[in-house]
N, C-alpha and C positions, 0 to 999 in steps of 0.2 A: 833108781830112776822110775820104776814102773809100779813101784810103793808111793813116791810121790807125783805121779801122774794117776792114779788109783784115788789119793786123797782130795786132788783139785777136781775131780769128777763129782766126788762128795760135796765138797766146798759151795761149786758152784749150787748146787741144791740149797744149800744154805742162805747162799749172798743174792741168792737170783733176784728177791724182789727189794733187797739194801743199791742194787748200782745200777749203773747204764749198760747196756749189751751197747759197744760203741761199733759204728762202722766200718768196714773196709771200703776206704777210697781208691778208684783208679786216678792216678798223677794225672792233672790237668795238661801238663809241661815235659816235666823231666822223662815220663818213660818213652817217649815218640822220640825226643832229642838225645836219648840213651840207646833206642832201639832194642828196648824189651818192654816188656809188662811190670810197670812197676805199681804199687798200690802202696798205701799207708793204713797203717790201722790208728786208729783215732783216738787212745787214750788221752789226748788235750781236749775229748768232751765228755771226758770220764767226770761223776761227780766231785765235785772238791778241786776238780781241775788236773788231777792226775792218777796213774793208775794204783796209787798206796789205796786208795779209798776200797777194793777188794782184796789186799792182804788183812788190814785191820777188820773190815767186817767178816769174813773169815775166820781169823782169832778172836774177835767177840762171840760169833756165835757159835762159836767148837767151847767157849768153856761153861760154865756151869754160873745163872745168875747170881748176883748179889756180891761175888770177889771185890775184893778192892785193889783193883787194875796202877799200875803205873808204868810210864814210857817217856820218852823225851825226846826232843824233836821242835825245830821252831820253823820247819820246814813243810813240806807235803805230807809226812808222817804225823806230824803233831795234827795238822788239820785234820786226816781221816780218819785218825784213830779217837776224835773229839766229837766229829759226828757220828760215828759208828756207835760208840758210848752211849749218844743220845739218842741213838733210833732202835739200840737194844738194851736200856734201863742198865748197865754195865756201870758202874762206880769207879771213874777212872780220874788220875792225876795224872799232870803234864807236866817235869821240869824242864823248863827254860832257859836260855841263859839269861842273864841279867841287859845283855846287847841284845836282845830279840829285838826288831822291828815293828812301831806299834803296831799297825795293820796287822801284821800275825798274831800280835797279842790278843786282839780285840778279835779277830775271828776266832781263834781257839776258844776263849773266854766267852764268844757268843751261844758256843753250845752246853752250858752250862757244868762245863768241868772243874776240878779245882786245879788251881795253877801255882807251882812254885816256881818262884824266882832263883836261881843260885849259878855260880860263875861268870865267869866275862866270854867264853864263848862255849860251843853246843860240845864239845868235848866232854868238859867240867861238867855241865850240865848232865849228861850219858851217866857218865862216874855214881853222880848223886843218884841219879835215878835209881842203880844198879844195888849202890849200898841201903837204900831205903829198901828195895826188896829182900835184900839179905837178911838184914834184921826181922824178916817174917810178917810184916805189914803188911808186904803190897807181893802181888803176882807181876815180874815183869814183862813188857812186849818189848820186846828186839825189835827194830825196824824190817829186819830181812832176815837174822839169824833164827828162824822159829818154822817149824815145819806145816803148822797150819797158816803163818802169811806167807813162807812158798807156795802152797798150794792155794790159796788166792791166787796169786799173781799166775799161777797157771792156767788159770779159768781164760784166759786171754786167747789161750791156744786154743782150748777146746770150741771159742768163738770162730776164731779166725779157721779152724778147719770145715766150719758150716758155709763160712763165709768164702771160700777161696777152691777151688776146685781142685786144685795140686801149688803148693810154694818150694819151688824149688829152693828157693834161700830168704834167708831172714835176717834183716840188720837188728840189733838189738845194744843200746847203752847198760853199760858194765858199772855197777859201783859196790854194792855188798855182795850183789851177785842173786836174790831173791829173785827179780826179777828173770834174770835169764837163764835161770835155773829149774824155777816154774813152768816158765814157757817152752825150755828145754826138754825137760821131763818129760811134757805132753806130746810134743812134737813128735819125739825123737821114739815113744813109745806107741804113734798113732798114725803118722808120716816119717816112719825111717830113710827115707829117701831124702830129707829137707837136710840141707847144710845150712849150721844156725851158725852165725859171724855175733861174736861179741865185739861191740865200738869201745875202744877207751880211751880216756883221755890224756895225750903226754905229761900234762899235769897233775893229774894225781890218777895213778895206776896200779892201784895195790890188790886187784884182782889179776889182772892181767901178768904182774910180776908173780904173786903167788900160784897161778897158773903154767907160767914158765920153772917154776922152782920146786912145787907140788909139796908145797906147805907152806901157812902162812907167813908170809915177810912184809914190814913195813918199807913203807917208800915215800918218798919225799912229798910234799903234798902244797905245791903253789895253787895263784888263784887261778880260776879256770870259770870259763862260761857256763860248762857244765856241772855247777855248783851241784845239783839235785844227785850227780852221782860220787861226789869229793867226798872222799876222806877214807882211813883203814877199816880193818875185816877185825870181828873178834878171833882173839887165838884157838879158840874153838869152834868157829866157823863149821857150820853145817852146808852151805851154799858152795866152797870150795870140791869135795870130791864130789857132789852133781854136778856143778860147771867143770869140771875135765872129764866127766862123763859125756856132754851131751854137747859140749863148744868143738865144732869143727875148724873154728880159726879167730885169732883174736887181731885186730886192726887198730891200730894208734893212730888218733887224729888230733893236729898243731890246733892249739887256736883258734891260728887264719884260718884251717878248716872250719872249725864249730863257728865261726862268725860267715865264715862262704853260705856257709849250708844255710843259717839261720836264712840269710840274706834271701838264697833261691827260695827258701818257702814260702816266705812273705811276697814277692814278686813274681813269682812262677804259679805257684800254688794258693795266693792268700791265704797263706797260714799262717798265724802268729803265735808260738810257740817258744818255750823256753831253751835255754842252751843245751840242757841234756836230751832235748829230743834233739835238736839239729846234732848232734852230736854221731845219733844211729845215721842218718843221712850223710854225712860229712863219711862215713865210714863206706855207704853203697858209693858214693860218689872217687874215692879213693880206688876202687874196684870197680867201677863201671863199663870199662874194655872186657873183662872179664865176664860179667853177668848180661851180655847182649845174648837175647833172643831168648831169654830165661824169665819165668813168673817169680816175680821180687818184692816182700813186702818187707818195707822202714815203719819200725812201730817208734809211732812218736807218743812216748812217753808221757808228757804234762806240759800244761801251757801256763804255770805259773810264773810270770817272768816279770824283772824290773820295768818296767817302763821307760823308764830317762834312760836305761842301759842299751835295750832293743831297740829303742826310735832312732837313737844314735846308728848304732850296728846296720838296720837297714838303710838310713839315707846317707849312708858315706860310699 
């Protein structure tokens, strides 16, 4: 924990002038009608639209130029790991699936990476990427499994500690675990006093179940709003023993949660944000009898979100 809160100290030197230092908001709405302090930290104005954009510059620029990088991703990781590429001369490919959406295709492809097409969803596409590194071609990037994009994604901490006078608790969305791992590390190494709550989602919970089991297990994996954090852990997972190092409580939130929460932010907050951030919200919210009178920040992750899906979700 304190090796990887050690490195995001480093990181952030690195990344400083690649991302945005994003804000800490105080809640317009919900923390007066919750009856605490509650704040958000603003990763939905992080470059790229989410917080991947400081693990991937992180691991660009911890390795050594001229490699020839590959990663997969048609999601928030394929975009920041395409402009990180581009703003550090880094030689990187992107497998896809062959179902990627064109918008994503065309932003990845905007930053002049090279792109393979292969399988019918981001699974197969993982696989490929994986076996291309093996054969000794390519360096691969793990989305979250990698100790220099943990320690990105920690840098969030080391902000939100300049930012926030003391945080008593912290919502955080659970999916490989990089994230609140990162965030953990720092916290929990800098502010030992902070109880960090990891959000998960009842539809795909393979953190939070290998958390409860203390080694990795798969778990069922339906569709969920909180797509950005969906799907399993590698079996060698490095993000597992930090997350039960530094996670003081894991919180399962329905759907109808992650679609409530989305809702409040948009109306309460004018935020418009993807499912996995309302997801950490949906989780304070599940606990908010509990955290009255307490400083509370929900880090909203990224605001890359469908449109026809969230216009819906708000006006119903």
């Amino acid at each position: 924990m304190s090796q990887s809160a050690a490195r995001s100290v480093r990181a952030r030197r690195r990344i400083n002038d690649l991302i945005y230092q994003t804000p800490t908001l105080p809640a317009r709405v919900l923390g007066d009608e919750m009856g605490c302090d509650l704040r958000f930290k603003a990763e939905n104005f992080q470059l790229t639209g989410s917080f991947k954009m400081r693990g991937a510059a992180s691991k660009m620029t911890a390795l050594d130029p001229g490699q020839k990088l590959i990663t997969a991703s048609s999601g928030n990781h394929g975009i920041a790991s395409s402009r990180a590429a581009s703003l550090t001369g880094q030689d990187l490919t992107v497998v896809l699936p062959e179902t990627v959406a064109r918008a994503k295709l065309e932003k990845i492809r905007a930053f002049g990476v090279e792109v393979i097409m292969h399988g019918e969803e981001s699974g197969m596409a993982e696989i490929h990427a994986q076996n291309l590194a093996a054969s000794g071609d390519y360096t691969y990037i793990s989305p979250y499994n990698d100790v220099d994009v943990i320690a990105g994604q920690g840098t969030i901490g080391l902000e939100l500690l300049e930012q926030v006078d003391e945080v008593d608790n912290i919502f955080i969305s659970m999916g490989g675990g990089g994230l609140i791992s990162g965030i953990g590390s720092v916290l929990k190494s800098f502010s030992g006093n902070t109880h960090v709550i990891g959000v998960s989602a009842q539809n795909s919970a393979a953190l939070a179940a290998s958390i409860q089991a203390g080694r990795v297990v798969e778990t069922e994996h339906l569709d969920t709003l909180a797509d950005g954090v969906a799907g399993g852990m590698d079996q060698d997972s490095l993000t597992l023993p930090l997350a039960m190092d530094v996670i003081d409580q894991v919180v399962e939130c329905s759907e109808a949660e992650i679609a409530a929460a989305l809702r409040r932010l948009a109306k309460d907050e004018n935020m418009l944000v993807e499912g996995a951030a309302a997801l950490a919200l949906a989780g304070f919210l599940q606990l908010s009898d509990e955290m009255r009178g307490q400083t509370n920040v929900v880090l909203l992750c990224g605001a890359n979100f469908d449109w026809t899906k969230v216009s819906s979700l708000i006006q119903s």
